[in-house]
TORGUBA-986125 format. One record per residue (C-alpha): x, y, z; residue in one letter; residue number from 1. Coordinates in nm, 3 decimals. Each point is the difference from the previous one (the first is absolute). Layout:
! residues N
{{X Y Z} 'a' NUM}
...
END
This chain:
! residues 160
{{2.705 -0.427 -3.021} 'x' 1}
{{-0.172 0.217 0.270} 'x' 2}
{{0.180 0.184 0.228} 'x' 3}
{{-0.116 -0.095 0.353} 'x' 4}
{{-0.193 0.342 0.189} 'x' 5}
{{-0.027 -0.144 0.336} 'x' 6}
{{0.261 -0.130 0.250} 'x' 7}
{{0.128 -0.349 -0.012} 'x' 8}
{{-0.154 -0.056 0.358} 'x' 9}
{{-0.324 0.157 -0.115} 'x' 10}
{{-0.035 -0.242 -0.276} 'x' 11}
{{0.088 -0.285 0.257} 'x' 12}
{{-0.327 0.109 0.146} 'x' 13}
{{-0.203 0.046 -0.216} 'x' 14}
{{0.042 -0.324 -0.141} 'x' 15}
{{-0.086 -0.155 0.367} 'x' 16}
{{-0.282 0.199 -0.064} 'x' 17}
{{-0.090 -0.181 -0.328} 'x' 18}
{{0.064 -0.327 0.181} 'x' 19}
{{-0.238 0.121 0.293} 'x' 20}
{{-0.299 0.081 -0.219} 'x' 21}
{{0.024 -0.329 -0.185} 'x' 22}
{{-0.004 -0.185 0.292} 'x' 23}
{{-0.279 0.199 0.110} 'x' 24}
{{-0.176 -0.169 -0.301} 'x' 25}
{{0.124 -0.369 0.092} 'x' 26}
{{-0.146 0.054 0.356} 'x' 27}
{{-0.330 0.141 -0.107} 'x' 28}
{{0.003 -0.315 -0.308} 'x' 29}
{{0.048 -0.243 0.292} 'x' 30}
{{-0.254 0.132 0.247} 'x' 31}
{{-0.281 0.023 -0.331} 'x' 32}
{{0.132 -0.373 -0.031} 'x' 33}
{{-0.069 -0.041 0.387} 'x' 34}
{{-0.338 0.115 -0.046} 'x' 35}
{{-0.070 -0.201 -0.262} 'x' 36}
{{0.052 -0.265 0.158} 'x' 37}
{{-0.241 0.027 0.298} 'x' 38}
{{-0.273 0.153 -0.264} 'x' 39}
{{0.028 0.375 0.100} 'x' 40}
{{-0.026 0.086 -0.380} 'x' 41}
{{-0.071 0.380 0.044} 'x' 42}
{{0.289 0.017 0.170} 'x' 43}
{{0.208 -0.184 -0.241} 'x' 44}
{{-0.115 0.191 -0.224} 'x' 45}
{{0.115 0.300 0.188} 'x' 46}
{{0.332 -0.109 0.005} 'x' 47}
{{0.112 -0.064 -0.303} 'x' 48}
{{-0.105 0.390 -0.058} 'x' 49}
{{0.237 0.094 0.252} 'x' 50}
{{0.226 -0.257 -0.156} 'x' 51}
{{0.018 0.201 -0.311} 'x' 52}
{{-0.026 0.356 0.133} 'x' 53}
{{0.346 -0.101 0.175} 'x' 54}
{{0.133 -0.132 -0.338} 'x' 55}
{{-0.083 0.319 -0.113} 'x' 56}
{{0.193 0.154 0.248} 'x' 57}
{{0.286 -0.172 -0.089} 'x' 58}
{{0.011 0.132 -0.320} 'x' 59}
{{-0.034 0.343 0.127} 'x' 60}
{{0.349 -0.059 0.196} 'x' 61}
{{0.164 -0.122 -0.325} 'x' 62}
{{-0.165 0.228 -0.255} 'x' 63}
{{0.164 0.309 0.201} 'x' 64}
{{0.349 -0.216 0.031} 'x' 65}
{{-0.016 -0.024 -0.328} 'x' 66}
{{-0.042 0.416 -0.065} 'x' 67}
{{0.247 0.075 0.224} 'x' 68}
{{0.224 -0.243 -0.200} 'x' 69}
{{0.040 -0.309 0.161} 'x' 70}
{{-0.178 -0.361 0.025} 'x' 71}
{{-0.128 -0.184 0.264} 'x' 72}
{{0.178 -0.296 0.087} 'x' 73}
{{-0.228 -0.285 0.104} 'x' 74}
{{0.010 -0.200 0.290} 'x' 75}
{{-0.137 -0.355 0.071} 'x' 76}
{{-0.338 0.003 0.246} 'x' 77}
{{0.007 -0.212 0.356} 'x' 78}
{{-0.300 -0.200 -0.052} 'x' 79}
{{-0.300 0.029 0.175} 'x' 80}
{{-0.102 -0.229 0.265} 'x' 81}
{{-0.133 0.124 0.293} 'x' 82}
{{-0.351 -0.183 0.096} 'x' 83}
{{-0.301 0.168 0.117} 'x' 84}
{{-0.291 -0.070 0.201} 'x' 85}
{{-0.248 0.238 -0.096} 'x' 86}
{{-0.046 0.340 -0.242} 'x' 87}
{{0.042 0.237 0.287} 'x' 88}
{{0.350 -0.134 -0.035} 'x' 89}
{{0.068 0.010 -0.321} 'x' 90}
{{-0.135 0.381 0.014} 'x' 91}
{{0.242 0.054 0.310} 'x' 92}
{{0.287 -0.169 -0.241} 'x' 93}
{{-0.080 0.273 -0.279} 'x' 94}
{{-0.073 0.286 0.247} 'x' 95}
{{0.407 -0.050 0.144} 'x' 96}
{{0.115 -0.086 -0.361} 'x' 97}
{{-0.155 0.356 -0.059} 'x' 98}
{{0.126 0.185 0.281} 'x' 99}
{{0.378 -0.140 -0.128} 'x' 100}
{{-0.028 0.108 -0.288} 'x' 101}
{{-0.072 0.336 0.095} 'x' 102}
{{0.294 0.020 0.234} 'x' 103}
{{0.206 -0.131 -0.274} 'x' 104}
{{-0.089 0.291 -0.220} 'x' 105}
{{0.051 0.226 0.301} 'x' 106}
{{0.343 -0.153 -0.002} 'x' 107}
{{0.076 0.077 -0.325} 'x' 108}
{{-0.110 0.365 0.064} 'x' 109}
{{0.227 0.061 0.254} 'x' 110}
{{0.278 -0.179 -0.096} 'x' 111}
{{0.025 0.168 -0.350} 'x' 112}
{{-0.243 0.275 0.019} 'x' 113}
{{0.311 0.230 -0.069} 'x' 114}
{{-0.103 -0.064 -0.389} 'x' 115}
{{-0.323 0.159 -0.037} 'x' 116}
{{-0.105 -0.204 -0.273} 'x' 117}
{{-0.008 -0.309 0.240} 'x' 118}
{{-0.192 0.198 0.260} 'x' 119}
{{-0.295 0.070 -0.273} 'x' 120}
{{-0.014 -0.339 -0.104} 'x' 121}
{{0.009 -0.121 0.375} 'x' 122}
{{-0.233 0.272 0.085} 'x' 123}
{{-0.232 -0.130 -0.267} 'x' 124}
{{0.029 -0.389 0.075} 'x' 125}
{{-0.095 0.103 0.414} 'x' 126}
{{-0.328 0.154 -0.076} 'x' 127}
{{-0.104 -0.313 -0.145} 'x' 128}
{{0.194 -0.200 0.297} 'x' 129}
{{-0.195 0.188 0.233} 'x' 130}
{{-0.348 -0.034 -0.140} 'x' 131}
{{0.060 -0.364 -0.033} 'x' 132}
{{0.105 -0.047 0.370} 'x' 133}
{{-0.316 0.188 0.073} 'x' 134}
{{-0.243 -0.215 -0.179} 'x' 135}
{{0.170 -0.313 0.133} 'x' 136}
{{-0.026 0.133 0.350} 'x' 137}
{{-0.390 0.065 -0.097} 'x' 138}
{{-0.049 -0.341 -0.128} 'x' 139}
{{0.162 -0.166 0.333} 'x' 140}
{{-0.247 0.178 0.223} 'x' 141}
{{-0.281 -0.107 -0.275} 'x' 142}
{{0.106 -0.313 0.063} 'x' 143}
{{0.005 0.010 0.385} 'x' 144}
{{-0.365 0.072 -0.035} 'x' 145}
{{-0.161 -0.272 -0.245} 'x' 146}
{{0.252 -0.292 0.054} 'x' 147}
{{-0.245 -0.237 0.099} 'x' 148}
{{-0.194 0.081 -0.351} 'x' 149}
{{0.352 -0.029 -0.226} 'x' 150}
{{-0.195 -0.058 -0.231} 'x' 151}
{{-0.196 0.319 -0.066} 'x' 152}
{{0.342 0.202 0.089} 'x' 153}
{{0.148 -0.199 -0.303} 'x' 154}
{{-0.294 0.078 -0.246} 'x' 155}
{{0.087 0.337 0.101} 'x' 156}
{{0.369 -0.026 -0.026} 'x' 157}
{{-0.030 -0.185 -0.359} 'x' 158}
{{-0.205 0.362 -0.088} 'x' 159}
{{0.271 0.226 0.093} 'x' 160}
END
C-alpha cells in the first residue's frame, strides 16, 4: 500500500476537483446535445471537444492523486437540466463554468499551497484555466457580433 504524501483535507479537495472536471464534461456533453438538437452542428461538434479535453482533465487530478499515493474517490454527477434559448447562452453557461473552475483551483492553491508539490500542479492546471476563460470570453463577444447569422458563427465554432 502507498503511503499517502498529501494531507487528508488536501485529498478531500482534490477529489472535488476530479468531480468538478467531470462535470465540466457532462455540461459541455449536454450543451453539444442542445445544439444538436436545434441543428447548430459546428457547434456540437465543438462541444463534445471540450467534453473530452475536461475528461482529460480529470484524469490529470487523479493521475497526480495517485503519485502522491492516494485514489480519487468518485462522486455521483447532479444531472444536467438547465434549458437554453439560444448559443450565446450556452457560451455564457461555459464561460461561468470556466471562471469556477479557475477559482476552484485558486482555492486549492491557497488552501494547501503550504505543500509545494500542490502549488506546481495548481500552478500548472491555472495557466490552462486562464487561457480557457480567455477564449470563452472571446467567443461571447464573437457572438455578440454575428448572432443574427448563428449560423456562420457555428461553421466557425465547429472549426475551432
Amino acid at each position: 500500500m502507498k503511503t499517502l504524501l498529501i494531507t487528508k483535507e488536501a485529498k478531500a479537495a482534490l477529489d472535488d476537483l476530479a468531480n468538478l472536471e467531470q462535470f465540466n464534461s457532462y455540461l459541455y456533453k449536454h450543451l453539444a446535445i442542445v445544439c444538436q438538437t436545434i441543428g447548430l452542428f459546428g457547434s456540437e461538434k465543438f462541444f463534445l471537444s471540450e467534453s473530452a479535453e475536461e475528461i482529460t482533465h480529470y484524469q490529470d487530478v487523479v493521475n497526480f492523486v495517485n503519485t502522491r499515493g492516494g485514489a480519487v474517490t468518485l462522486k455521483p454527477i447532479e444531472p444536467f437540466t438547465e434549458e437554453f434559448k439560444d448559443l450565446g447562452e450556452m457560451l455564457k453557461a461555459a464561460y461561468d463554468q470556466e471562471v469556477y473552475t479557475e477559482n476552484a483551483y485558486k482555492k486549492l492553491i491557497k488552501e494547501h499551497g503550504d505543500d509545494p508539490v500542490i502549488t506546481q500542479f495548481g500552478l500548472e492546471v491555472l495557466e490552462h484555466q486562464y487561457e480557457s476563460v480567455g477564449e470563452y470570453g472571446d467567443l461571447i463577444a464573437r457572438y455578440a457580433l454575428v448572432k443574427d447569422n448563428v449560423i456562420i458563427f457555428d461553421a466557425e465554432l465547429g472549426n475551432l
